[in-house]
C-alpha positions as CSV (number, residue, x, y, z in Angstrom):
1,X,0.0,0.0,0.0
2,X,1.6,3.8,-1.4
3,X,2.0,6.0,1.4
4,X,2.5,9.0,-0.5
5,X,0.9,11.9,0.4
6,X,-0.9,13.9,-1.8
7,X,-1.8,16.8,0.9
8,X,1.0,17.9,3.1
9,X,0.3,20.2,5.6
10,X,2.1,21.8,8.0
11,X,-0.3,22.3,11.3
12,X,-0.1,25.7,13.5
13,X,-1.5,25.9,16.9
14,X,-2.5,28.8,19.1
15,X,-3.6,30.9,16.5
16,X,-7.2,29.7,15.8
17,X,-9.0,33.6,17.1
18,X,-7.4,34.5,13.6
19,X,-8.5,32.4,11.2
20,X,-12.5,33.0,10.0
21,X,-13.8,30.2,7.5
22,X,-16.7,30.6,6.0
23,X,-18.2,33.6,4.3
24,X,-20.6,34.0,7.4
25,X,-17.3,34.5,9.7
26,X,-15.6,37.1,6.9
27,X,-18.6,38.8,7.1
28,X,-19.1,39.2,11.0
29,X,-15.3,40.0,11.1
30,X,-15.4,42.8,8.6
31,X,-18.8,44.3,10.1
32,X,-16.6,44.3,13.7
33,X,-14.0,46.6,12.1
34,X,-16.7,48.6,10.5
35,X,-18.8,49.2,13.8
36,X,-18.6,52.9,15.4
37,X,-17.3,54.2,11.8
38,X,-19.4,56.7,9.7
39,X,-17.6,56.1,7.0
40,X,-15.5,52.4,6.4
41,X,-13.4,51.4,2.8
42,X,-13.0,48.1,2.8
43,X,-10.7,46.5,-0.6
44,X,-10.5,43.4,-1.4
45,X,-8.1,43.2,-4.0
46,X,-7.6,40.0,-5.9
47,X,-5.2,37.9,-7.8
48,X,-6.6,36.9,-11.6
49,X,-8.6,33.7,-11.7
50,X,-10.3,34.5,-8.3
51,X,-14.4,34.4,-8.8
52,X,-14.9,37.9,-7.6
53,X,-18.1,37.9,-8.3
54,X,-18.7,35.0,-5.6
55,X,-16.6,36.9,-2.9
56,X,-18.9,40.1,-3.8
57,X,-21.9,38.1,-3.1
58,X,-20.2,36.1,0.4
59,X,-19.9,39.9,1.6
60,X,-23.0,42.0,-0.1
61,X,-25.3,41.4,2.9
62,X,-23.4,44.0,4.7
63,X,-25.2,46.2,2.9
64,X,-22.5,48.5,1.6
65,X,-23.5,52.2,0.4
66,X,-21.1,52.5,-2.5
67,X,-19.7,49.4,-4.3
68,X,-17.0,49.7,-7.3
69,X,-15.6,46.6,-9.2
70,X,-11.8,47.6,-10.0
71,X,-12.4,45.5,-13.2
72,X,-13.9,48.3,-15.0
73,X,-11.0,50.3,-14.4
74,X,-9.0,48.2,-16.3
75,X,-9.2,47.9,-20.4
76,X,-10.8,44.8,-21.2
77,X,-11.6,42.6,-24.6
78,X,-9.6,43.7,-27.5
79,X,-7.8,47.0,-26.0
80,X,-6.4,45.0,-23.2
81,X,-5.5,42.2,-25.6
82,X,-4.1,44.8,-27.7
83,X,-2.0,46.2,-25.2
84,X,-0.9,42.7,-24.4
85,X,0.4,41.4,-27.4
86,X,3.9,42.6,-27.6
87,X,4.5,40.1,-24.8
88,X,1.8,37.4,-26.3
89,X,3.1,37.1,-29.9
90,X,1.6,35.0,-32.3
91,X,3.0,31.7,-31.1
92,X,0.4,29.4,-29.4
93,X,3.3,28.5,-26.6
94,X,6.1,30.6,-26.0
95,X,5.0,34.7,-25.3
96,X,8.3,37.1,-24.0
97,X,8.3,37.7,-20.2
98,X,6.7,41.2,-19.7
99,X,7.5,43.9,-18.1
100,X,4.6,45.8,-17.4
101,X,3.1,46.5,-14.0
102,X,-0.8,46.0,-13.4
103,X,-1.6,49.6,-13.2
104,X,-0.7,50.0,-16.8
105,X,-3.3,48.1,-18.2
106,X,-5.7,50.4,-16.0
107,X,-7.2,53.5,-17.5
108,X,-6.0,56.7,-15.0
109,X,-9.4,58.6,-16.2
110,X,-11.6,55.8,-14.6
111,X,-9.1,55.2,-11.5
112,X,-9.7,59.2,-10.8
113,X,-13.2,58.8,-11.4
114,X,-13.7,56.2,-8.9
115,X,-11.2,58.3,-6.4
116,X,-13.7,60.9,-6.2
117,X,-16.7,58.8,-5.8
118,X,-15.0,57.2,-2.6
119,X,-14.0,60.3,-1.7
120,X,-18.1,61.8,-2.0
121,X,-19.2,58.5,-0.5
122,X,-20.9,58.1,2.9
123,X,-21.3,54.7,5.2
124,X,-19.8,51.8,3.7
125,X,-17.5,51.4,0.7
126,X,-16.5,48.5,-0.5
127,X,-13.2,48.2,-3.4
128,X,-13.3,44.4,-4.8
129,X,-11.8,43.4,-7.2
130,X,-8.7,42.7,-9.5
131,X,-5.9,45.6,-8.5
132,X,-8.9,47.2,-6.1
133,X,-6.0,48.8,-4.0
134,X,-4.9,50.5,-7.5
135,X,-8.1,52.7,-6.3
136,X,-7.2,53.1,-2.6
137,X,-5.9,50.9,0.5
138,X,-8.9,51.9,2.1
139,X,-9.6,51.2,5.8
140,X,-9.1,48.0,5.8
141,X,-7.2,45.8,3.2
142,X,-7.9,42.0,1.8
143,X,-5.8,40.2,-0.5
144,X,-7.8,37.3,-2.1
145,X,-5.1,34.6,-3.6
146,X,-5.6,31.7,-5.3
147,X,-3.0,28.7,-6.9
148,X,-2.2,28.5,-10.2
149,X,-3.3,24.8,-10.3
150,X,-6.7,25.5,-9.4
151,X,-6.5,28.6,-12.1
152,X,-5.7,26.1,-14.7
153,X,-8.6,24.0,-14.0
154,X,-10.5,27.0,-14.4
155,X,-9.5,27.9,-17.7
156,X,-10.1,24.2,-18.5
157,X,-13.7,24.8,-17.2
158,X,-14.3,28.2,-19.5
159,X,-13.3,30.5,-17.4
160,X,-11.3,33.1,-19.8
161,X,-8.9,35.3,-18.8
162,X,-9.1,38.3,-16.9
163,X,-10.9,41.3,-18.4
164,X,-11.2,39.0,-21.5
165,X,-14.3,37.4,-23.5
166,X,-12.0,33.9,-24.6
167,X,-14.0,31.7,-22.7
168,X,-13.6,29.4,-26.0
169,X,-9.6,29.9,-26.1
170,X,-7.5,26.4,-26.5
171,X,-6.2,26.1,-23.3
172,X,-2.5,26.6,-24.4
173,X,-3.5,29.9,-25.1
174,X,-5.1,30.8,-21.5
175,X,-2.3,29.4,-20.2
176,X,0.2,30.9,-21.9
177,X,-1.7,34.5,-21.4
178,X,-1.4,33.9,-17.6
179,X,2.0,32.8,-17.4
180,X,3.7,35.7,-19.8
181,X,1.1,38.1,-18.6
182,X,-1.3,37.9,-15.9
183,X,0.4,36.1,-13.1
184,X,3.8,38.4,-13.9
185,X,1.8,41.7,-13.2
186,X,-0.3,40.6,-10.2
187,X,2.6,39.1,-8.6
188,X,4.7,42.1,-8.7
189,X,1.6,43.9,-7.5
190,X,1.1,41.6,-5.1
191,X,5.3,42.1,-3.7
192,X,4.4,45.8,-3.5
193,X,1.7,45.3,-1.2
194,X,2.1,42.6,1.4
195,X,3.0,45.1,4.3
196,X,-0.4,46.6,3.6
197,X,-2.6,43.2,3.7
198,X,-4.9,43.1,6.9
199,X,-6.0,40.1,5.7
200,X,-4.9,37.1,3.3
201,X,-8.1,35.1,1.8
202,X,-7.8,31.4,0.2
203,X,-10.0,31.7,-2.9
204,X,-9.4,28.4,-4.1
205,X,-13.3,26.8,-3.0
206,X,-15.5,29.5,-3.5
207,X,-18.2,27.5,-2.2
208,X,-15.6,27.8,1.6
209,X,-13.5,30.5,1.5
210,X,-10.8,31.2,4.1
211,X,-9.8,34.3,6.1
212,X,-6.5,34.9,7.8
213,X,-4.6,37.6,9.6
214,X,-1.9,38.9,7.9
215,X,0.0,38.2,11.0
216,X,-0.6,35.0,11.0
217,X,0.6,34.7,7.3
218,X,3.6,36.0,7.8
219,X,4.4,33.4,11.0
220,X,2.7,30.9,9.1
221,X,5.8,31.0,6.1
222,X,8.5,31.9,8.7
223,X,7.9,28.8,10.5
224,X,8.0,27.2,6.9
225,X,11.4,29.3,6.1
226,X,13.1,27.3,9.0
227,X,12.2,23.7,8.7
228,X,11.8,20.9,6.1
229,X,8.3,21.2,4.4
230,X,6.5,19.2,0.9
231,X,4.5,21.3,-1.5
232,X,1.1,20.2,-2.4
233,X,1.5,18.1,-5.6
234,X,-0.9,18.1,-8.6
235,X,-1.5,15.3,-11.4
236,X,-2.2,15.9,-14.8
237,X,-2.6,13.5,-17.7
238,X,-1.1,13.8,-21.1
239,X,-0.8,11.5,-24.5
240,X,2.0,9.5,-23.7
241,X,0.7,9.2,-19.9
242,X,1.4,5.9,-18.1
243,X,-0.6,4.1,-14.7
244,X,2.8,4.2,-12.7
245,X,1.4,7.2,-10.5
246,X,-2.2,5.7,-10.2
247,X,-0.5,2.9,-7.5
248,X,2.6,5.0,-6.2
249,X,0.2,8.4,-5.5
250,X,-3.0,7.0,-4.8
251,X,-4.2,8.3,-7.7
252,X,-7.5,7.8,-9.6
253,X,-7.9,4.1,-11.4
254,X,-11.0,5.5,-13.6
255,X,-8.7,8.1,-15.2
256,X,-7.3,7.0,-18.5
257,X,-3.5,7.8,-17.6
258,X,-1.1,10.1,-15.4
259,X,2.0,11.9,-17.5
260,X,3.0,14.3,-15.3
261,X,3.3,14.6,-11.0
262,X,4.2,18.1,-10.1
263,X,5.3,17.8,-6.9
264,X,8.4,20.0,-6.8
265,X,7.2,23.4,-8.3
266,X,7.5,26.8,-6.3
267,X,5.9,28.0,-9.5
268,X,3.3,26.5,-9.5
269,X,2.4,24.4,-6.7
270,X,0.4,25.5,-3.1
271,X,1.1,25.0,0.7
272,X,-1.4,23.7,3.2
273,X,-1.7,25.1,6.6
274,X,-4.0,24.0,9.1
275,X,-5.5,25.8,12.2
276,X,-7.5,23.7,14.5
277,X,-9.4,22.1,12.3
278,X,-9.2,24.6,9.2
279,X,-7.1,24.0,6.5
280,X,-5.7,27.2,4.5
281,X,-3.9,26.5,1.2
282,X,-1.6,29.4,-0.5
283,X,0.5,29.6,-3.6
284,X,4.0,28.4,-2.4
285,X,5.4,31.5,-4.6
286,X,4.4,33.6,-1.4
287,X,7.0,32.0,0.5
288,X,9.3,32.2,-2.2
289,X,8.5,36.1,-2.2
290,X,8.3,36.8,1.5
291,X,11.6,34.6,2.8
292,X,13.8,34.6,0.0
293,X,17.2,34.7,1.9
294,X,16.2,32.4,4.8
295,X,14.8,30.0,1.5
296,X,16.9,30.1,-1.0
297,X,20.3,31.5,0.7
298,X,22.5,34.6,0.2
299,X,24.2,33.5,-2.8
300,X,21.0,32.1,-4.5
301,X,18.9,34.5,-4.0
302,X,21.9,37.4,-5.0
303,X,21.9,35.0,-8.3
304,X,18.5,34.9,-9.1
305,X,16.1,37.0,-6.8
306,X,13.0,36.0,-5.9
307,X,12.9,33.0,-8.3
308,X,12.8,29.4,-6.8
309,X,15.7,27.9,-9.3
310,X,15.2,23.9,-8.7
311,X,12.0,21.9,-9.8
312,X,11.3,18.8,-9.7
313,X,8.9,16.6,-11.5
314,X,7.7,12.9,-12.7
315,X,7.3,11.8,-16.2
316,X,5.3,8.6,-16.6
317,X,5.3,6.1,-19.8
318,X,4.8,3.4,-18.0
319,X,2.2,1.4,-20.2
320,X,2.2,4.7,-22.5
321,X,4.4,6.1,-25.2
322,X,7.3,8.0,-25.9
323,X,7.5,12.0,-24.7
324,X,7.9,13.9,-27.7
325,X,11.3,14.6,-29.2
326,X,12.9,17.9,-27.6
327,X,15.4,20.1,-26.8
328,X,16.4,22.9,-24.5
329,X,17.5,26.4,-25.8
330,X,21.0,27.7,-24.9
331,X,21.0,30.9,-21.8
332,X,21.8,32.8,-24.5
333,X,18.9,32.5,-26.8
334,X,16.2,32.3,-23.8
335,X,17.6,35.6,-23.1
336,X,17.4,37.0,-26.4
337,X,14.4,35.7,-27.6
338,X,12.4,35.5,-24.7
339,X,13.4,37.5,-21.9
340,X,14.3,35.0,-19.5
341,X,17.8,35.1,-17.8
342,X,18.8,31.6,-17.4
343,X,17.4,28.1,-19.1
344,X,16.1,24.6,-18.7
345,X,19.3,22.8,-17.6
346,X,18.0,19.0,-16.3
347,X,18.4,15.6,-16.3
348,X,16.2,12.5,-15.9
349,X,16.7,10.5,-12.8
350,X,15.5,7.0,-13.3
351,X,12.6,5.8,-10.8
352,X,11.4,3.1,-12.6
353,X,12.1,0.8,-16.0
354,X,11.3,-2.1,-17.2
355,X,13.8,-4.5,-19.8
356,X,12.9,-2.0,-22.6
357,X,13.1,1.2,-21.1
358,X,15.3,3.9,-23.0
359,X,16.6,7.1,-23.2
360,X,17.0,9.2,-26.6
361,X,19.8,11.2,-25.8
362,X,22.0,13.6,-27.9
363,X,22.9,13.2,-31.6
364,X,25.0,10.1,-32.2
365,X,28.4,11.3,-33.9
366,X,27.8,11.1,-37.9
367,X,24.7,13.0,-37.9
368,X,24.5,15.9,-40.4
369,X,22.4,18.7,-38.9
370,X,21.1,20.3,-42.0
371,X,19.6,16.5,-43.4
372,X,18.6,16.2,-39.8
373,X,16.6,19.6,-40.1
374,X,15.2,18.8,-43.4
375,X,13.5,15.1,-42.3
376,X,12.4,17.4,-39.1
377,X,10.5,19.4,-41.1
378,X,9.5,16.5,-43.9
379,X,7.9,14.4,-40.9
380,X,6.0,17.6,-39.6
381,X,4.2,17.6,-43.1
382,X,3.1,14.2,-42.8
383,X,5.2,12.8,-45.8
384,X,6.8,10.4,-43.8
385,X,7.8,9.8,-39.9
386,X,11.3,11.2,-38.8
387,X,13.7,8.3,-38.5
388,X,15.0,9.1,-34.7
389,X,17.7,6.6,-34.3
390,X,19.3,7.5,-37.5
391,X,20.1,10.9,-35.9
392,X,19.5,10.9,-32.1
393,X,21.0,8.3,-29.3
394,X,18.8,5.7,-28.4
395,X,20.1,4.2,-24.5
396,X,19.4,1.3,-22.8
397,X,18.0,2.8,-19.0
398,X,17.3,1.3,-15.8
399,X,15.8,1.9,-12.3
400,X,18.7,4.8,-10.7
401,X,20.7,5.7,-13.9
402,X,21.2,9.2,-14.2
403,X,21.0,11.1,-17.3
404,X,21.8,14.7,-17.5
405,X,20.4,16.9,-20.3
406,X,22.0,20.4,-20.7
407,X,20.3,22.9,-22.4
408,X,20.8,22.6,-26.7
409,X,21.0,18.8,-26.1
410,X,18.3,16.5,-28.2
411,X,16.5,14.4,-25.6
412,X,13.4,12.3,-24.2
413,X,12.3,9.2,-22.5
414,X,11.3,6.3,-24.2
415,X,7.9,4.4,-23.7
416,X,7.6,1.9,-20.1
417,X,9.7,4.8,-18.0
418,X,9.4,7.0,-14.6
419,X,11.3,9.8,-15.0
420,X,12.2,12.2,-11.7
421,X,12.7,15.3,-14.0
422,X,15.2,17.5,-11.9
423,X,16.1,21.0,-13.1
424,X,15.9,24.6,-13.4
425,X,12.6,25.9,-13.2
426,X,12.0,27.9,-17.1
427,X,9.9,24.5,-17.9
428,X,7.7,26.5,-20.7
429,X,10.1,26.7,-22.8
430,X,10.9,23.5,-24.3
431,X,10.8,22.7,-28.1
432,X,9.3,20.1,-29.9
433,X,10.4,18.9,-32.6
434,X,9.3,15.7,-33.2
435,X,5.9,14.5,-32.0
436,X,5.5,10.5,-32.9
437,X,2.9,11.5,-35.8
438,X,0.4,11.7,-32.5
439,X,-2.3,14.6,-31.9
440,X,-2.4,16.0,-28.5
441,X,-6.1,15.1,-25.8
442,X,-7.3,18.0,-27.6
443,X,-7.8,16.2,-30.9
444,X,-5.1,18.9,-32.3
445,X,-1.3,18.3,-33.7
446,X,0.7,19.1,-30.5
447,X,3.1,22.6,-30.9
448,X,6.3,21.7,-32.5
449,X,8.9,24.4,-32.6
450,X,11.5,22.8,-35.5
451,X,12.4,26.6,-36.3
452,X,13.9,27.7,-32.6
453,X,15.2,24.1,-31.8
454,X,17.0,24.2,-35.1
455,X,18.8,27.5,-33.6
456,X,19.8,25.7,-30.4
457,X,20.1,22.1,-30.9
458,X,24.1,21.5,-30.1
459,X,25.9,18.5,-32.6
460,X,28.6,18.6,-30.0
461,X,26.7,16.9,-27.7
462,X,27.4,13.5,-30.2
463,X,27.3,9.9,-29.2
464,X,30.7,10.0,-27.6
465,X,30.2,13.3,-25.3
466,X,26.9,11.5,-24.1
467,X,28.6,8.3,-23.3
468,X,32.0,9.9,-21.4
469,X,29.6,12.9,-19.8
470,X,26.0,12.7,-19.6
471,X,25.1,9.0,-18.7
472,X,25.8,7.8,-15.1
473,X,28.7,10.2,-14.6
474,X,28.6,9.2,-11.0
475,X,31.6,10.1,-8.8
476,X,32.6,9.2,-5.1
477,X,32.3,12.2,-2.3
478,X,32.4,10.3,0.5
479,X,32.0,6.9,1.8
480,X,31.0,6.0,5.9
481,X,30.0,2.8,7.4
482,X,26.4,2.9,6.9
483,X,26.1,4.9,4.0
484,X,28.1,6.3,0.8
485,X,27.5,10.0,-0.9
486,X,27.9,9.8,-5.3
487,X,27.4,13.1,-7.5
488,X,25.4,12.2,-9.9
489,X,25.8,14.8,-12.3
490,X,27.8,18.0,-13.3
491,X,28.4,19.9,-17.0
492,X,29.8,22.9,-17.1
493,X,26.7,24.6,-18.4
494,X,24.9,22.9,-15.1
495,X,24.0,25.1,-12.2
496,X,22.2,22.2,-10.2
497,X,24.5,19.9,-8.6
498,X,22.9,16.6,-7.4
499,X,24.0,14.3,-5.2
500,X,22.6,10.5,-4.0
501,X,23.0,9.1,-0.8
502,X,22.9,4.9,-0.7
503,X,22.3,4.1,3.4
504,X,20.8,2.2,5.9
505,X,21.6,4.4,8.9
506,X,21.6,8.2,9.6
507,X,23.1,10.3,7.3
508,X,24.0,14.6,7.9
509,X,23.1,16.5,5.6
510,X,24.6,20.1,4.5
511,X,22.7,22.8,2.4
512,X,25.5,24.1,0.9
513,X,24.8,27.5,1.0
514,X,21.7,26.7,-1.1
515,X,18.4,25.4,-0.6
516,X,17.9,21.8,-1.3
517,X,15.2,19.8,-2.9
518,X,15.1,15.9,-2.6
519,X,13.6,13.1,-3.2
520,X,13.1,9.6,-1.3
521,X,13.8,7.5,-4.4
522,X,14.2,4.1,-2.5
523,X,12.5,2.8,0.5
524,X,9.3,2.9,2.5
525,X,10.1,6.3,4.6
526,X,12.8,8.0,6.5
527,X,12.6,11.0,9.0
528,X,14.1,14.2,8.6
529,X,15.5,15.6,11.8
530,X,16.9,18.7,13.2
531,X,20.3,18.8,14.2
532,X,19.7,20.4,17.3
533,X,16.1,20.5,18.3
534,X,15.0,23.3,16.4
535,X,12.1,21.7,14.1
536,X,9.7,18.5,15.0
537,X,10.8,15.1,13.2
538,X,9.7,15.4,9.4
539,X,8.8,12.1,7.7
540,X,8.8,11.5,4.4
541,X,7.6,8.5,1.7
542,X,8.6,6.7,-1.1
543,X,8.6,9.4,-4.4
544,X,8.0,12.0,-2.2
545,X,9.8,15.5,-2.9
546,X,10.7,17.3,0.0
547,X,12.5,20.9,0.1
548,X,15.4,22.2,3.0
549,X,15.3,25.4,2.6
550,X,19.4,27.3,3.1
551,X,18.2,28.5,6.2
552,X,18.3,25.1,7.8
553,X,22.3,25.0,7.2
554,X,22.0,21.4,8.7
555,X,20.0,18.0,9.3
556,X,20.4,14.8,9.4
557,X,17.9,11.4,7.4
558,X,17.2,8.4,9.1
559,X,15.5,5.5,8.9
560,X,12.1,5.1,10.6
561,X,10.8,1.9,12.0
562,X,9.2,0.5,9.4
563,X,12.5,1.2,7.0
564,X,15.2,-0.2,9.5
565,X,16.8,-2.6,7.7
566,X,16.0,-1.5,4.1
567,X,18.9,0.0,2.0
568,X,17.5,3.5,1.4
569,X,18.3,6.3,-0.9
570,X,17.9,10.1,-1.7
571,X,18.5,12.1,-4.3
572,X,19.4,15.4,-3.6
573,X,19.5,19.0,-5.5
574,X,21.2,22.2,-5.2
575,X,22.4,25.4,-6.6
576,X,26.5,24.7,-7.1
């Protein structure tokens, strides 16, 4: 039986007089703070994707005098697409990160318009909406947030993007509108306001939504910035999806097939908190935003900012088909072409194989790049199917091999493989370039990208550099009694080091000067302990990722009772 843990929480006592779940309890709590006032402003500003509309009706029974919807502030439909589209392109995938603030894409007449009518107002105002504190902070200040997952599943359900009339979009192109755009403005929106939140609401069940003090927010991802914690993961299927992650996650047996686990993903991913019996859930980019130095460390987070830098993720064929044919572009190219300052270094850690598992790896040593191009390009047409081994690598791969992938090298996992994908976290951008002749779940050819991977695909990175460099290029650190320490995997164009620890007994643990992420990749569960008191035990399953963050500096991973005896093993990644 899996013991994986699809919701991780970390549980917070003492606190429970600030927490109010329930639209009844947000209600009674803002009516408190307006009582004795003649005249009360009360914003509730909100990230994109929230249903404002809901929270307006969970609050409109307090019977405010004046009510404004930011929203028609803002441009909206065409104009706001319009002003958009420098940073959307044309491309259904890949837009250039913006760099635009949310109040630019408000119209100043309308914001001075609605100024004055606060400003005239008597008795109760209420502010609601996307960028409401645009308008004013008012008296009292909420921030509604929501995660990104549960954003996606709203697109997926119509919902179209903000100010927008797409509810028909593809979802690529929701998607890629959130992630170039939407959540790039409201997050830097949302840095230059957290010192002026009263309040933080979890949006993500409308039907529940829950209120929280800002105080407790903040003490809430301290506590987080000093101890070992899991993100909560999300499951998604895909073409080549296998049923490995139905029995390992406790997944759903009626769904046709799992191809990705995100389960390592700042980005993207949420934390759980729970108060007495209340569980809050908040993007995990808040802690990443709030704690950055105690996270990520002084030399990470001088390197990259407020950026997590590490992801990691599963890929599962097993009993599906091959991922599509891909490669990585060079630092330089993401920079110049998209606006990104660093790329997709990763590799492929091996959880699971069976005889005829393989990886297609790098461009064996006679291939000419220009015929290589050209049958690209011929297969995309339909004339006939690209012959992959007579260009790219094709590599036996079994259960722990390591496989590193820098960016510019041709790569993917064959069919009948779990893949722990570990690195950087610029995951968008990845080019297709050969697909298998297969249509994506949306009955549409799946985006293939032949004329930037063609820009970045690197023929040094031939049969004999894979075999001496990128396949198992395991080296001894350090070897004790119960335990031995390999590093799995360094290029030169690799920021994440990784390291895997074989043992049956406790090992220490140093951060590096970097957070860590890691996985339990053999054995039933192991705890993760403080070195000197200063965090409860931390246990963690089988394919579970877990994440140290720098601040830590120290800890140790032992077996628990029910793993004593088993020879266990960790994979570990940091920033080098």
């Amino acid at each position: 039986m899996s013991l994986y843990n699809k919701f991780p929480m970390t549980e917070i006592s003492g606190y429970e007089n600030q927490v109010f779940e329930g639209s009844t309890a947000i209600r009674e709590k803002i009516e408190s703070l307006q009582a004795g006032n003649l005249k009360h402003v009360t914003v509730i500003d909100c990230y994109v994707g929230v249903d404002v509309q809901k929270l307006f009706e969970d609050v409109k029974a307090l019977n405010f005098d004046t009510v404004i919807f930011s929203n028609e502030c803002a441009y909206s439909g065409d104009e706001l697409t319009s002003r958009m589209q420098e940073f959307l392109t044309d491309d259904r995938v890949f837009g250039i990160m913006n760099t635009k603030k949310l109040s630019d894409f408000f119209i100043d007449e309308k914001i001075e318009e609605a100024r004055k009518t606060i400003e005239n107002a008597n008795g109760k105002v209420l502010v609601i909406g996307v960028g409401a504190s645009l308008i004013t902070k008012g008296d009292l200040y909420i921030y509604a947030d929501i995660a990104r997952w549960e954003i996606q599943l709203r697109y997926r359900a119509g919902m179209p993007n903000w100010n927008a009339t797409n509810t028909n979009d593809p979802i690529l192109s929701k998607y890629k509108r959130g992630f170039f755009m939407e959540w790039r403005i409201c997050d830097k929106h949302k840095i230059e306001n957290y010192d002026n939140f009263d309040f933080v609401i979890d949006a993500d069940k409308p039907e529940n939504p829950i209120m929280i003090t800002y105080d407790l927010f903040r003490k809430s991802l301290a506590k987080l910035a000093n101890q070992p914690f899991r993100l909560v993961p999300y499951f998604d299927s895909g073409v080549w999806g296998g049923q490995w992650m139905k029995d390992v996650c406790n997944l759903d047996k009626s769904v046709e097939n799992y191809a990705w686990a995100f389960d390592g993903v700042p980005e993207e991913n949420s934390l759980l908190f729970k108060y007495g019996e209340t569980v809050f859930e908040t993007p995990a980019i808040n802690l990443v935003f709030l704690e950055p130095q105690k996270l990520l460390g002084e030399k990470v987070y001088a390197r990259y900012g407020k950026e997590f830098p590490i992801r990691f993720d599963f890929l599962d064929t097993m009993g599906g088909q091959n991922l599509s044919l891909q490669v990585h572009p060079l630092t330089e190219y993401i920079q110049q072409t998209f606006g990104m300052h660093y790329t997709q270094d990763e590799s492929y850690y091996i959880l699971d194989a069976t005889e005829d598992s393989c990886v297609y790896l790098g461009v064996k040593n006679d291939a000419d790049k220009e015929s290589m191009i050209k049958d690209l390009k011929i297969a995309q047409t339909g004339e006939k199917p690209f012959d992959t081994t007579k260009y790219v690598n094709k590599i036996p791969a079994k259960k722990h091999d390591h496989f590193l992938i820098p960016a510019g090298t041709m790569h993917c996992s064959g069919a009948d493989t779990v893949v722990l994908e570990i690195s950087a976290t610029p995951y968008i951008f990845t080019f297709k370039l050969w697909d298998w002749d297969r249509l994506g779940l949306d009955g549409l050819p799946r985006p293939v990208h032949i004329e930037h991977g063609e820009k970045v695909i690197n023929m040094n990175n031939n049969t004999d550099y894979v075999n001496e460099y990128l396949v198992n290029h395991i080296k001894p650190i350090e070897k004790g009694e119960h335990y031995t320490e390999e590093s799995t995997g360094l290029t030169n164009r690799h920021s994440i080091e990784t390291r895997r620890h074989t043992f049956t007994d406790t090992v220490v643990h140093k951060t590096h000067g970097s957070v860590n992420m890691l996985n339990l990749v053999e054995g039933d569960e192991v705890y993760v302990e403080s070195m000197n008191g200063e965090f409860e035990p931390f246990i963690v399953h089988y394919a579970e990722t877990f994440v140290i963050p720098e601040n830590v500096k120290e800890y140790k991973i032992s077996p628990t009772e029910k793993s004593k005896g088993q020879e266990l093993k960790t994979i570990k990644a940091f920033i080098r």
